[in-house]
Legacy VTK file of the C-alpha trace (Angstrom):
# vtk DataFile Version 3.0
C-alpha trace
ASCII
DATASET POLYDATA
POINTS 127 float
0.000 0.000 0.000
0.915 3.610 -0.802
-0.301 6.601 0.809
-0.176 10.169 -0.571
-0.220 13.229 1.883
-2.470 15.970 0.840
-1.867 19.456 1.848
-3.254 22.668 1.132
-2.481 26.202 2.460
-6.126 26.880 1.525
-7.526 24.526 4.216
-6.105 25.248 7.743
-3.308 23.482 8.994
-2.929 20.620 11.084
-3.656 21.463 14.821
-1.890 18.066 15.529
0.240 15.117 14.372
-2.408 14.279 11.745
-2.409 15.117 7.992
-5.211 17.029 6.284
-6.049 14.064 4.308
-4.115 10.954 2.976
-4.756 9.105 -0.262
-4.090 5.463 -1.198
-5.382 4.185 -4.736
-8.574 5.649 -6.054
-9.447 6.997 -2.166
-8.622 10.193 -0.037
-9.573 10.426 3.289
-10.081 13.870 4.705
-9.106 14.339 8.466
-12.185 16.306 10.300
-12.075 20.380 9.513
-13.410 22.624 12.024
-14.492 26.000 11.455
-10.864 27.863 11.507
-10.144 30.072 9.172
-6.524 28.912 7.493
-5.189 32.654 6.975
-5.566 33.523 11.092
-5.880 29.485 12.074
-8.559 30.968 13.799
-11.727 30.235 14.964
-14.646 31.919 12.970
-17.230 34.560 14.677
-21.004 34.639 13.764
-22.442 31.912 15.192
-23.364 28.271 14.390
-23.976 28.734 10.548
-21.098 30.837 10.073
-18.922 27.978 11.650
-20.409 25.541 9.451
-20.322 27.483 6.433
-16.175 28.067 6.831
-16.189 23.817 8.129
-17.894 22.924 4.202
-15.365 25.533 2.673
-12.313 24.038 4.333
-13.283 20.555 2.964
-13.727 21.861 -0.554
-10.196 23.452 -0.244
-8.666 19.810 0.833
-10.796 18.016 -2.052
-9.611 20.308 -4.343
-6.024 19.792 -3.207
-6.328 15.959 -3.883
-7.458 16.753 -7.538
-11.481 16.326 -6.381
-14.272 18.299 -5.464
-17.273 18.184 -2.789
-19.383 16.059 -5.229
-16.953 13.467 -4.956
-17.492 12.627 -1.171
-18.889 9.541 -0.890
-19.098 9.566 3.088
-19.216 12.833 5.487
-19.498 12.360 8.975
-20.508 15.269 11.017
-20.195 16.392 14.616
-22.365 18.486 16.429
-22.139 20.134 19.782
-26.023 20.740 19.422
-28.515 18.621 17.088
-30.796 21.657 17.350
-27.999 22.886 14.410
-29.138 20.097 12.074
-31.742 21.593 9.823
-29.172 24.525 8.971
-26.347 21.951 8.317
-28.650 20.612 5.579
-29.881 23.941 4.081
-25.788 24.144 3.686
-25.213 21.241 2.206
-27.651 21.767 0.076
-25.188 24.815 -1.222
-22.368 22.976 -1.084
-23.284 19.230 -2.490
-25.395 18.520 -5.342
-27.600 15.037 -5.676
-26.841 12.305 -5.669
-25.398 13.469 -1.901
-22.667 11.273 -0.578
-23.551 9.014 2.700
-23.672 10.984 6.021
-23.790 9.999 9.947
-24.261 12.810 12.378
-23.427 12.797 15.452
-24.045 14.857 18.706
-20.755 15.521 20.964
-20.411 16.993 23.798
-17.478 18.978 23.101
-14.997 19.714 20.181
-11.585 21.077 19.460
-11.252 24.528 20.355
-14.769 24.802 22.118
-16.033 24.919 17.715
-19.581 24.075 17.549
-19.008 21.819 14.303
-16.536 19.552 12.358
-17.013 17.284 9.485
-14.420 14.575 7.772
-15.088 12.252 4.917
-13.638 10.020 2.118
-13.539 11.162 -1.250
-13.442 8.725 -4.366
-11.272 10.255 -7.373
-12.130 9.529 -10.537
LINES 1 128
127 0 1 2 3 4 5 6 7 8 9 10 11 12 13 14 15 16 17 18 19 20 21 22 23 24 25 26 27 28 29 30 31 32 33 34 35 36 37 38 39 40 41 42 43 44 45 46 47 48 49 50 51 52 53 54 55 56 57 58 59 60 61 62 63 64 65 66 67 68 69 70 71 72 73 74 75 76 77 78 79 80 81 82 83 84 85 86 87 88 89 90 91 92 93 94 95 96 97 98 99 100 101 102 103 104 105 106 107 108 109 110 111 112 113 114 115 116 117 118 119 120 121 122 123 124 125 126
């Protein structure tokens, strides 16, 4: 097996000893992005959507690095400090993903990294 480390100054970077995604064969699979913004690696202001919103563009930036887009997620799993948030993560996705949408789990957490209200991950299949 051979893996492929995909970086991106356009997605923020690693806040640990992790890669932003690694590929091996046809498959890239994106570490989980929370809302930072990768010019200040900080954390965005506005609020729950706003988070979210920066979380979806972070993962396009990584896709893109790896030669992909968005519509080639096959699997997103998302994380969610409150499931009261879910309707507006769809509206998003909506935005973000067009049909057929790739296979999702949510999940509600009690906490993430840097006290963020929302991170997603997934695995991209390149063409």
């Amino acid at each position: 097996m051979t893996k492929q480390i995909i970086s991106t100054e356009s997605a923020p970077a690693a806040i640990g000893p992790y890669s932003q995604a690694v590929q091996t064969g046809n498959l890239v699979f994106l570490s989980g992005q929370i809302p930072l913004d990768p010019a200040t690696m900080e954390v965005v202001e506005g609020g729950f959507e706003a988070q979210a919103d920066q979380v979806f563009r972070n993962l396009k930036a990584v896709c893109e690095a790896a030669g992909g887009s968005l519509d080639q997620l096959v699997k997103v799993n998302l994380f969610l400090t409150d499931l009261s948030n879910f309707a507006v993560v769809n509206t998003l996705m909506e935005q973000y993903f067009t049909q057929p949408y790739p296979a999702r789990a949510a999940v509600g957490v009690k906490e993430l990294p840097k006290g963020v209200l929302f991170e997603a991950e997934g695995v991209l299949a390149l063409s």
